[in-house]
Backbone as ProteinMPNN parsed JSONL, in Angstrom:
{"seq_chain_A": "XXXXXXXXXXXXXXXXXXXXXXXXXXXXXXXXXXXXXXXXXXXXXXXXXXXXXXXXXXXXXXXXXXXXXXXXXXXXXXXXXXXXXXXXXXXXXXXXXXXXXXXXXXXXXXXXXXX", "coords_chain_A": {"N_chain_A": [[106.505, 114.508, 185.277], [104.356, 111.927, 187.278], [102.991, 109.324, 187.112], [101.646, 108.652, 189.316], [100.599, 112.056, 189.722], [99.681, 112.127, 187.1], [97.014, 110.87, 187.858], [95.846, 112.577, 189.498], [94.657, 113.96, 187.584], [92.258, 116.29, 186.337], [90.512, 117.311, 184.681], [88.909, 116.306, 181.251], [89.958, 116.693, 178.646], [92.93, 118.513, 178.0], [94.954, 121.452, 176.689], [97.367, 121.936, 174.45], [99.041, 123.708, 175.363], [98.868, 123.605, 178.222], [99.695, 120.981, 178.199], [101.835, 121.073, 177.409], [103.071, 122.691, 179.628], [102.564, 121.408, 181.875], [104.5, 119.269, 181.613], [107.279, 120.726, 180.792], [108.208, 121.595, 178.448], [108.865, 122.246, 174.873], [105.918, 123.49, 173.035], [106.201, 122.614, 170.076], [107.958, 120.58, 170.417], [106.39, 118.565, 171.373], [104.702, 118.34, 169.073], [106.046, 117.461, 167.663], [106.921, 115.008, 168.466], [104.784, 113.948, 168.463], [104.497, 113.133, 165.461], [106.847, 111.705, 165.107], [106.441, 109.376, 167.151], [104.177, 108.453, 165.927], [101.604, 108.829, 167.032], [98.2, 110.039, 167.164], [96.291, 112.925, 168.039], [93.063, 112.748, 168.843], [90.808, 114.513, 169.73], [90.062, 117.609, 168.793], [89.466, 120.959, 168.8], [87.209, 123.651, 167.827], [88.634, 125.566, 166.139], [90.787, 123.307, 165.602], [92.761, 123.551, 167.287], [94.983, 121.051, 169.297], [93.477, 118.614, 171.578], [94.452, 116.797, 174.442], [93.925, 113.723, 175.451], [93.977, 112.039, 178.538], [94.629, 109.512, 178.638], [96.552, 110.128, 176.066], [98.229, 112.05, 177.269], [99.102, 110.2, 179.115], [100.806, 108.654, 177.44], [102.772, 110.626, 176.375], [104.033, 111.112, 178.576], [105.391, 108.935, 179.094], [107.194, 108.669, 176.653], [108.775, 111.616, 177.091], [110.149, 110.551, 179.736], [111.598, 108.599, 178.718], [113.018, 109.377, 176.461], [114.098, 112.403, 178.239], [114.375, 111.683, 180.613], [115.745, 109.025, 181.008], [117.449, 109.49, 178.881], [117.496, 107.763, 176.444], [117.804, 107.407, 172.415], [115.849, 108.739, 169.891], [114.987, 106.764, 168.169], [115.59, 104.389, 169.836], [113.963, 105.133, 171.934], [111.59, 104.243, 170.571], [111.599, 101.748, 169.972], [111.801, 100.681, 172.896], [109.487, 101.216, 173.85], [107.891, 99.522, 172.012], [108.311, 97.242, 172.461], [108.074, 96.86, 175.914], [109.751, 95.768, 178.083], [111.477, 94.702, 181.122], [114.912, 95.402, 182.243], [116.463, 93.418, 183.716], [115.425, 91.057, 182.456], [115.994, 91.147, 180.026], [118.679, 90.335, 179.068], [122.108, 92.316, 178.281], [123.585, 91.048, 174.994], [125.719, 92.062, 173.733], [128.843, 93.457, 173.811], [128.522, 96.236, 172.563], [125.722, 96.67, 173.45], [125.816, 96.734, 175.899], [127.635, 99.233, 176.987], [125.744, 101.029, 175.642], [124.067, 100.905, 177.471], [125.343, 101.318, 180.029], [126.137, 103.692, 179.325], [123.708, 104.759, 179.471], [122.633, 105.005, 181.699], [125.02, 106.601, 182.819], [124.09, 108.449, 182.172], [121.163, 108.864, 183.528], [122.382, 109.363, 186.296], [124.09, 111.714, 186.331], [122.039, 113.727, 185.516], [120.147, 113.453, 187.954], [121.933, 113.512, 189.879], [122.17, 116.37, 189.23], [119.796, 117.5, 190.585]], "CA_chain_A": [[105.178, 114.137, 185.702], [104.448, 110.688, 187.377], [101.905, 108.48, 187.082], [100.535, 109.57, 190.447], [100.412, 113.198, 189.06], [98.372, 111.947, 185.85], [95.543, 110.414, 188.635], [95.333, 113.806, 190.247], [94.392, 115.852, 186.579], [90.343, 116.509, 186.645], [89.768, 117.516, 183.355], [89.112, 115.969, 180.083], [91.218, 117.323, 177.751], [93.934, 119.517, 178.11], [95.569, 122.267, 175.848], [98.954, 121.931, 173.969], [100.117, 124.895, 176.271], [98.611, 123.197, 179.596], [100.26, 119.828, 178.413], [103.918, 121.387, 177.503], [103.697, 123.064, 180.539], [103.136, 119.863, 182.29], [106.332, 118.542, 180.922], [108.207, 122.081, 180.745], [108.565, 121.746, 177.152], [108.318, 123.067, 174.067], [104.678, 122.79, 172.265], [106.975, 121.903, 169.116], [108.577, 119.346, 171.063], [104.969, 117.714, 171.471], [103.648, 118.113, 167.724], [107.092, 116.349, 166.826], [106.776, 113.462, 168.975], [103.486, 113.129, 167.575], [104.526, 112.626, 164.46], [107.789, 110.785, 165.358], [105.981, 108.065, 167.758], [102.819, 108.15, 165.123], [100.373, 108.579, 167.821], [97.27, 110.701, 166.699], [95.459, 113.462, 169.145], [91.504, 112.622, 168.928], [90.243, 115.935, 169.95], [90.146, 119.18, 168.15], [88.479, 122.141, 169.135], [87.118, 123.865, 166.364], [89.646, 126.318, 165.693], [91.731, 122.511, 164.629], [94.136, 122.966, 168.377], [94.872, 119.863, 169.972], [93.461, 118.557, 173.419], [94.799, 116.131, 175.053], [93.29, 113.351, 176.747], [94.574, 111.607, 179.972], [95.727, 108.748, 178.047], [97.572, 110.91, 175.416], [99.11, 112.575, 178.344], [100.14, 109.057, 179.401], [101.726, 108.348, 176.545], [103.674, 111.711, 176.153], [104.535, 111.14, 179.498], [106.293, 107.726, 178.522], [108.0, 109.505, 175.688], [109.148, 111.939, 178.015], [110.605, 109.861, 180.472], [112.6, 107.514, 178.203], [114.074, 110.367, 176.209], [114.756, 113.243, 178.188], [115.311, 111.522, 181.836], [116.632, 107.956, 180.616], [118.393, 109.809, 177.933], [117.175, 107.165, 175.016], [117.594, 108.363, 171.962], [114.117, 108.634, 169.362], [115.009, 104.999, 167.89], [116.021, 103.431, 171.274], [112.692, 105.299, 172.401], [110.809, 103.885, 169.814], [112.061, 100.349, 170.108], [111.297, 100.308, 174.354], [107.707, 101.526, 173.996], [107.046, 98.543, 171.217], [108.412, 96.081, 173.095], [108.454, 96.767, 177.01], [110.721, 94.478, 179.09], [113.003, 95.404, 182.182], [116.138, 95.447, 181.647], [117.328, 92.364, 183.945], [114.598, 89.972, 181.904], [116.376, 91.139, 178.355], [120.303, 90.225, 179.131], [122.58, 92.316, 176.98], [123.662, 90.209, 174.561], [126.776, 92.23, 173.122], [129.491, 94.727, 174.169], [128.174, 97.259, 172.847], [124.595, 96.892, 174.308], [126.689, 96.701, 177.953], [128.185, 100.016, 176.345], [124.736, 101.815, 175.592], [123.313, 100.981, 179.169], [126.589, 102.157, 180.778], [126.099, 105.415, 179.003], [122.024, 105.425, 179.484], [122.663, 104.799, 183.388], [125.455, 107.177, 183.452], [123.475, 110.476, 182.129], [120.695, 109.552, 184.198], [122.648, 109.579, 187.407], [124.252, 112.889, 186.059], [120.683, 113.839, 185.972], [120.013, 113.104, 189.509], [123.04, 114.616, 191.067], [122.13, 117.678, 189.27], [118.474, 117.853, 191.107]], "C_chain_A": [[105.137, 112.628, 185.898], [103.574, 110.351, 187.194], [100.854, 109.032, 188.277], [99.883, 111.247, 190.412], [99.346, 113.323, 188.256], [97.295, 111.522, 186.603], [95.179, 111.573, 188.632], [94.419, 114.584, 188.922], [92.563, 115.526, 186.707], [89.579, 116.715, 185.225], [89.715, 116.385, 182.106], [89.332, 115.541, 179.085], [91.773, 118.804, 178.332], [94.197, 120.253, 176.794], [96.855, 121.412, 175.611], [99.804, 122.653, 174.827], [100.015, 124.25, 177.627], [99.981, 121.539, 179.459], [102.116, 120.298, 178.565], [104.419, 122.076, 179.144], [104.092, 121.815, 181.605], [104.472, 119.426, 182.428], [107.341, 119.567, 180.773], [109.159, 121.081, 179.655], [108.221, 122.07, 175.978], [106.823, 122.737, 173.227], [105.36, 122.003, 171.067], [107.254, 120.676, 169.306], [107.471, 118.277, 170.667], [104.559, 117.589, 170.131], [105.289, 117.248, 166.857], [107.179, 115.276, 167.31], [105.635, 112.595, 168.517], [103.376, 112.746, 166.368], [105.811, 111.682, 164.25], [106.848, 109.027, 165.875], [104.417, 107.924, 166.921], [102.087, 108.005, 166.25], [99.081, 109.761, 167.488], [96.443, 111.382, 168.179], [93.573, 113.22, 168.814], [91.028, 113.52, 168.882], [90.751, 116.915, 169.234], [89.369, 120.109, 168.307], [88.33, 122.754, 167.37], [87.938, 124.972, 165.446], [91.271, 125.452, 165.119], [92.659, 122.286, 166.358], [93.867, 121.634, 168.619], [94.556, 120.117, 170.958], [93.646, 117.432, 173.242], [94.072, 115.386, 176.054], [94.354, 112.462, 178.055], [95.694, 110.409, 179.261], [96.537, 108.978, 176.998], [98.389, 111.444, 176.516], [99.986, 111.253, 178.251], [101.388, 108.601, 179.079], [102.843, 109.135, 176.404], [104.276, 111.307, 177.508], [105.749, 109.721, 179.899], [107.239, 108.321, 177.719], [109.214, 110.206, 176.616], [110.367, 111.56, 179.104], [111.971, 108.857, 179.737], [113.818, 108.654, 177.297], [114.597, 111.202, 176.773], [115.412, 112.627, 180.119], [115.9, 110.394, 181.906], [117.792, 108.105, 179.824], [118.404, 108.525, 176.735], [117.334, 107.961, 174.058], [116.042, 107.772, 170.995], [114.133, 106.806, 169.022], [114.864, 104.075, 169.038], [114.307, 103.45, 172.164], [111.245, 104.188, 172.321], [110.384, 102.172, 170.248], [111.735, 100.13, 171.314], [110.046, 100.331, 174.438], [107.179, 100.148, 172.867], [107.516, 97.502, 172.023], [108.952, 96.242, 174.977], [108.813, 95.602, 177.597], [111.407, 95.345, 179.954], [113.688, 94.908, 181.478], [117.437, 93.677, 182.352], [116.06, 90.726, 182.878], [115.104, 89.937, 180.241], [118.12, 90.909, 178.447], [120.964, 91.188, 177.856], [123.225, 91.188, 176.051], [125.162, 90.806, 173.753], [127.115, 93.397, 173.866], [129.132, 95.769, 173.93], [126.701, 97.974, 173.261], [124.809, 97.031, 175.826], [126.781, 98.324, 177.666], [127.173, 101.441, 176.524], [123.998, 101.805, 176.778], [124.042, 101.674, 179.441], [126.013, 103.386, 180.789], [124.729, 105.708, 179.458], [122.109, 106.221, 181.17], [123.373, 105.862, 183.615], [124.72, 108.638, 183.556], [122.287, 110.081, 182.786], [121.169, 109.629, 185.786], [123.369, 111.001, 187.176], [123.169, 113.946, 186.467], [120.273, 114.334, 187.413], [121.035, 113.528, 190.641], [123.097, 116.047, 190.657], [120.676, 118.397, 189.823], [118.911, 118.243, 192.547]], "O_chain_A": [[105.675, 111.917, 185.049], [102.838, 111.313, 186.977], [99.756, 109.585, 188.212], [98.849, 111.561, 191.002], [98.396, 114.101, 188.35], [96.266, 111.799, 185.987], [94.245, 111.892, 187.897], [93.67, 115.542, 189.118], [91.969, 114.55, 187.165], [88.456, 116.384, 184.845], [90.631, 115.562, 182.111], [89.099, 114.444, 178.578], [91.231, 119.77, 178.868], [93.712, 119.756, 175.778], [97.285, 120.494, 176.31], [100.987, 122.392, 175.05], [101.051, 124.291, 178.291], [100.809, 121.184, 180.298], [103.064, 120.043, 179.307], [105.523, 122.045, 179.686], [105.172, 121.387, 182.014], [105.253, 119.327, 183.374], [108.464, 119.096, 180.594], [110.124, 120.326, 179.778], [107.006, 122.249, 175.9], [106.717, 121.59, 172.792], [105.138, 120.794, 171.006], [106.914, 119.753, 168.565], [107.615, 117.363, 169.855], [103.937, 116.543, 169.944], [105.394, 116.671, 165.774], [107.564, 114.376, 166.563], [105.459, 111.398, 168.293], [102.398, 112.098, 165.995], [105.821, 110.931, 163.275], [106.704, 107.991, 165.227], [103.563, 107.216, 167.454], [101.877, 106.823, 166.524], [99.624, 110.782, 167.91], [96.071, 110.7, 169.133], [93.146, 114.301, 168.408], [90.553, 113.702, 167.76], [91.97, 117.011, 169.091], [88.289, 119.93, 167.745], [88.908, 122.513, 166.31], [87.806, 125.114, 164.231], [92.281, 125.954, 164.627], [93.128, 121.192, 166.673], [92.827, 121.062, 168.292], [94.829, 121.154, 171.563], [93.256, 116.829, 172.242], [93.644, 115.84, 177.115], [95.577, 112.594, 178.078], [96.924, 110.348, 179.281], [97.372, 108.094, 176.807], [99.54, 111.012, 176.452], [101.057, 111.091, 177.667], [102.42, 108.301, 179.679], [103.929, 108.566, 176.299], [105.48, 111.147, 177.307], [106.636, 109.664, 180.751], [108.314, 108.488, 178.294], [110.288, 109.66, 176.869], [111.374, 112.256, 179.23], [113.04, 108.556, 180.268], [115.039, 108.71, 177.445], [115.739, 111.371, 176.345], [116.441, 112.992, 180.688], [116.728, 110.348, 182.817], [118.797, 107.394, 179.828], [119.468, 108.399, 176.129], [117.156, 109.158, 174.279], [115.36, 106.782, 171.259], [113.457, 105.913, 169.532], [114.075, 103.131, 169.087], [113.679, 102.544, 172.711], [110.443, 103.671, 173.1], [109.35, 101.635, 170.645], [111.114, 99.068, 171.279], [109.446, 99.48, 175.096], [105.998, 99.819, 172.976], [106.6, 96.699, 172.197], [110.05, 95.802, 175.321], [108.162, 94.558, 177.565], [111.844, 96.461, 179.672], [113.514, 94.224, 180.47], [118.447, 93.141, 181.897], [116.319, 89.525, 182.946], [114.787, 89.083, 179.414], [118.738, 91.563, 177.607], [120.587, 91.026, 176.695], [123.357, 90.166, 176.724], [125.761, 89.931, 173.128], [126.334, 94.174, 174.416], [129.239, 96.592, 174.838], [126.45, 99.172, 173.384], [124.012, 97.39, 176.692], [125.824, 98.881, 178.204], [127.44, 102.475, 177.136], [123.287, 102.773, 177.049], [123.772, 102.859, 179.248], [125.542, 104.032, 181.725], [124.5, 106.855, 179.841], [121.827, 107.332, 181.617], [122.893, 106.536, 184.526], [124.697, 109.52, 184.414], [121.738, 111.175, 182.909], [120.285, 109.974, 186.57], [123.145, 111.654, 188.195], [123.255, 114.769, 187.378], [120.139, 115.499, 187.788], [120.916, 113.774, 191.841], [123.74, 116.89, 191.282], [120.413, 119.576, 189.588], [118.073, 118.62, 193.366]]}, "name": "protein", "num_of_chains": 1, "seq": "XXXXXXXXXXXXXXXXXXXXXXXXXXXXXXXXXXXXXXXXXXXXXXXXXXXXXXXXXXXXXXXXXXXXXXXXXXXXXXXXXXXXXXXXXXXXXXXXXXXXXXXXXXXXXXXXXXX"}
């Protein structure tokens, strides 16, 4: 889901099931990121589910993006979302930060030649 995607939505809040589908992933997935990246859902219907608002989406949709099509892992995740920078404004600074790009870059062009 892109950014231009998240303009288009109309509602709200969303479901847990509307959002995973979104993202074709597991609801689990979502109630563990939420307690991984400590971000809190606002809404609760009164039966306790989560909804989702636009800028929770957002966020999941950051998440998302850095782990499963950058291939970050949760730490690396963690660490980009607190401190955004590109990548030519942060120089690596050691071999094996050259090392961990290499590898980021190579699985997502893997990625991308398997679309």
């Amino acid at each position: 889901m892109t950014k231009a995607d998240i303009a288009q939505l109309t509602k709200l809040y969303y479901s847990i099931g509307e959002v995973s589908d979104m993202f074709q992933v597991n609801t689990s997935l979502l109630r563990f990121w939420e307690k991984e990246f400590k971000f809190t859902i606002v809404k609760k219907n009164q039966k306790g589910n989560r909804l989702y608002s636009i800028k929770e989406i957002e966020q999941i949709r950051k998440i998302y993006q850095l782990v499963k099509i950058e291939g970050y892992t949760l730490d690396g995740a963690k660490q980009r979302l607190r401190t955004p920078s590109r990548p030519h404004e942060n120089p690596p600074q050691s071999t094996d930060e050259i090392v961990e790009r290499l590898e980021n870059l190579k699985q997502r062009l893997i990625i991308l030649k398997t679309l």
